[in-house]
C-alpha positions in Angstrom: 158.4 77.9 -145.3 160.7 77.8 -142.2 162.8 75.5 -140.2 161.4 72.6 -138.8 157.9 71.5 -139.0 155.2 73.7 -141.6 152.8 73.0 -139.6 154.5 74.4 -136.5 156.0 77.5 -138.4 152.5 78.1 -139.7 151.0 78.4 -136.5 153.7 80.7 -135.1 152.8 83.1 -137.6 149.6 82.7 -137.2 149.9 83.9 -133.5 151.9 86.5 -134.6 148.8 87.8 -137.1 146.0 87.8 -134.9 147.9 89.5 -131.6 148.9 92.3 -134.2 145.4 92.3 -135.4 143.9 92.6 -132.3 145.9 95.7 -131.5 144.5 99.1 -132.3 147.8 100.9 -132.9 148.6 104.6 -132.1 149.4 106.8 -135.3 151.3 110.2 -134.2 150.7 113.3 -137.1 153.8 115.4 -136.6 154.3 117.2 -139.6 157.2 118.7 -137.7 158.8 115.8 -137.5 160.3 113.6 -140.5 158.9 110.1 -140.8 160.8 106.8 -140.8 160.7 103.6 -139.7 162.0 100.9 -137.9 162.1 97.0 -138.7 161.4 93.8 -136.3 161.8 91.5 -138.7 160.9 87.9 -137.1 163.1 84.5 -138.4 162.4 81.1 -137.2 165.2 79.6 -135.5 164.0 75.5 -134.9 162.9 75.8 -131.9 159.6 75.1 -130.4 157.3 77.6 -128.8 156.8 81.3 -129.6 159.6 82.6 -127.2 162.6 80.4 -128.7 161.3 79.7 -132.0 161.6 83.3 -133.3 164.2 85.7 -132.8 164.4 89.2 -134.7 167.4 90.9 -136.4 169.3 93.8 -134.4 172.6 95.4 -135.5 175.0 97.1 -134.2 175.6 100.7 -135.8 179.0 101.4 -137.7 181.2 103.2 -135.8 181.9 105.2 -138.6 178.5 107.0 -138.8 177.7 110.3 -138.5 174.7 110.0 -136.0 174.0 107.5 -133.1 177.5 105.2 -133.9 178.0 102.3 -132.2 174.4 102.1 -130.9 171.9 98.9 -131.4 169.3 99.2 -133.5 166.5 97.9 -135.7 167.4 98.1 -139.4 165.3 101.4 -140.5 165.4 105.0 -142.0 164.3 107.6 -143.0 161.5 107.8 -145.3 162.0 109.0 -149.2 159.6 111.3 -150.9 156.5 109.2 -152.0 157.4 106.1 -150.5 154.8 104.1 -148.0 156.3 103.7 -144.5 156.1 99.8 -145.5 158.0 100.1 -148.4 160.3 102.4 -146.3 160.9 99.2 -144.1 161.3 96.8 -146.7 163.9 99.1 -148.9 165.7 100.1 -145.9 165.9 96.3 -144.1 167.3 95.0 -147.8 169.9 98.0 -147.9 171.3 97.6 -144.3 171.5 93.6 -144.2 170.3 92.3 -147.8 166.9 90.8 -146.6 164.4 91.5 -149.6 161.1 90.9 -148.4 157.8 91.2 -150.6 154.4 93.1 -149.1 153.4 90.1 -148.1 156.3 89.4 -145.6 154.5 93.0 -143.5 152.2 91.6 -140.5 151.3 94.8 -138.6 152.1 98.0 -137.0 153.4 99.0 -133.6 152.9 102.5 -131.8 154.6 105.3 -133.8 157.3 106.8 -131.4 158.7 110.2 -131.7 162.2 110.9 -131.0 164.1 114.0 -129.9 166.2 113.3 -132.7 163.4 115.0 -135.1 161.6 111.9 -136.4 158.9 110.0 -135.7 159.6 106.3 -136.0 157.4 103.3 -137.3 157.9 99.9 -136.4 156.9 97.5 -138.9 156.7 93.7 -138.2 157.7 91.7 -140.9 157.7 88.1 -141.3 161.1 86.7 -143.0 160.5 82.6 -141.5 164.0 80.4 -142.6 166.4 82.6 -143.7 170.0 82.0 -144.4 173.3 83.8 -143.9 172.7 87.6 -144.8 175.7 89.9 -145.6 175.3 93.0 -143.6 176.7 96.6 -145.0 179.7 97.3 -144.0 179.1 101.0 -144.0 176.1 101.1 -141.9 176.1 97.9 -140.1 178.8 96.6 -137.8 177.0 93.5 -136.2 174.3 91.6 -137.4 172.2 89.7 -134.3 169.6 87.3 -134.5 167.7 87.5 -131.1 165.6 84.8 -129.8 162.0 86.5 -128.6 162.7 84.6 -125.3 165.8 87.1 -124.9 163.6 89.9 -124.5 161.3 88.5 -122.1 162.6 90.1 -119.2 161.0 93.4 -117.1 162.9 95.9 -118.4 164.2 99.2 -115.5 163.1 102.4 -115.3 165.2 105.4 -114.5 164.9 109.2 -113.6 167.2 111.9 -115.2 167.5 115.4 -114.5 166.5 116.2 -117.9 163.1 114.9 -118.2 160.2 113.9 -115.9 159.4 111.4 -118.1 161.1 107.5 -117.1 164.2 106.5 -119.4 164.0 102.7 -120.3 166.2 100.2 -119.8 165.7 96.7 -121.7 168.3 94.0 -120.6 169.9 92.1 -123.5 173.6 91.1 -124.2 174.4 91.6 -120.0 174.1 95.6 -121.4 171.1 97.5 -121.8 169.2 98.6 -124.9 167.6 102.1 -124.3 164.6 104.2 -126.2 163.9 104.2 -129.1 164.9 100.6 -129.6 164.1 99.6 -125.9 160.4 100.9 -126.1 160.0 99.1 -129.5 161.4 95.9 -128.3 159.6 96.0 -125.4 156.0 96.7 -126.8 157.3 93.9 -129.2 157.8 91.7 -125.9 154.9 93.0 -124.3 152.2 92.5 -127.3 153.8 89.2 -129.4 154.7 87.1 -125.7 151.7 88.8 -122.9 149.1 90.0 -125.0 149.6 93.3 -123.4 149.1 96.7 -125.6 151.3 97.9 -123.4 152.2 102.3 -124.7 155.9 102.8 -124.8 155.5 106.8 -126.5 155.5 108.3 -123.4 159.2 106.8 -122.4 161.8 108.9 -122.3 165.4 108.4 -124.4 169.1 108.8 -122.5 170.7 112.3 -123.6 173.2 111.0 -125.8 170.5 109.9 -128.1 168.6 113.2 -128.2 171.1 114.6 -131.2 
C-alpha cells in the first residue's frame, strides 16, 4: 500500500480523510470563467509523521510553452467538455507525469480559486501512497519534484503591489518563492492537512506576470 509499515501508511491517510472531511469547501460559479483544475497528489516517502512522510508532486513548466513557461506548478488543466473536475485531475495528472490514478485515489476538495488568467481552478487531493519513478512529458513538464509536506510548513510573506489592494503571496520553497495560484493552494494544503486550519486563500492576490 506504501513504503514502510501498512499500518503507519494507513493511518496517514486516514488523517488525511477526516481533515478534508471536516472541511466545508468553498465552490465559486463563474460561468465567465473556464473551469480546470489543479492536482496535490500526496506519495509516501518512508518517513514517519505526517510532515516527512508525504510529500506532493510539483513540476516545473516547459520553457517551451505558450503560457506561464518556466513557472512551478501543480499538474492540472483545463477542463474538457463533459468531463467531471475529478476526472479532469486524474486525466490531466496521468498526461503531464504518467501517474494513472482510479476514483478512488480522490480524497477531497480545496477552495476553488479564480485566476486573472480566465479560469477558475480546483484543487483536488489525491492519494497516490508508494509510487515509483514516473516519466514526466517532455513537452509540458521540465522538472518533476516530489516535496516533503514538512517543506511547506513555513509562514509564507505577504506583499503589496501597485496593481491590486489585495496581498500577493509568497510561499518559501527551493530558497525561491512559489506565488498564487500555486502558493495559495499549497498553503491552504499546509494550513488544512498539518494545523487544522480552513484557512481562505481566494482572496490572495497573483504577481502581474501571471495575470496573462
Amino acid at each position: 500500500m506504501g513504503t514502510g509499515e501498512p499500518g503507519r501508511v494507513a493511518e496517514l491517510r486516514a488523517v488525511v480523510e477526516q481533515r478534508l472531511a471536516g472541511f466545508e469547501r468553498r465552490a465559486v460559479e463563474r460561468p465567465d470563467l473556464k473551469r480546470s483544475a489543479v492536482t496535490l497528489t500526496l506519495v509516501t516517502t518512508g518517513s514517519e509523521g505526517l510532515a516527512d512522510g508525504l510529500a506532493f508532486l510539483l513540476t516545473r513548466r516547459a520553457t517551451t510553452l505558450r503560457k506561464h513557461a518556466g513557472q512551478w506548478a501543480l499538474p492540472g488543466g483545463r477542463s474538457d467538455p463533459d468531463e467531471t473536475i475529478t476526472e479532469t485531475a486524474r486525466r490531466e495528472l496521468a498526461e503531464e507525469v504518467g501517474l494513472e490514478l482510479g476514483e478512488d485515489a480522490v480524497l477531497g476538495l480545496l477552495d476553488d480559486y479564480p485566476t486573472r488568467s480566465g479560469y477558475v481552478i480546483t484543487p483536488i487531493v489525491l492519494w497516490a501512497g508508494e509510487v515509483g519513478e514516473l516519466t514526466p512529458n517532455p513537452d509540458e513538464v521540465a522538472h518533476l519534484y516530489r516535496v516533503p509536506l514538512a517543506d511547506i510548513d513555513h509562514e509564507p510573506r505577504f506583499i503589496t503591489i501597485p496593481e491590486s489592494e489585495a496581498p500577493v503571496i509568497q510561499v518559501p520553497l527551493f530558497d525561491r518563492f512559489v506565488h498564487a495560484p500555486t502558493g495559495a493552494v499549497l498553503y491552504q494544503l499546509r494550513e488544512l492537512l498539518l494545523h487544522a486550519r480552513p484557512t481562505r486563500v481566494d482572496h490572495l492576490e497573483q504577481p502581474v506576470f501571471a495575470w496573462r
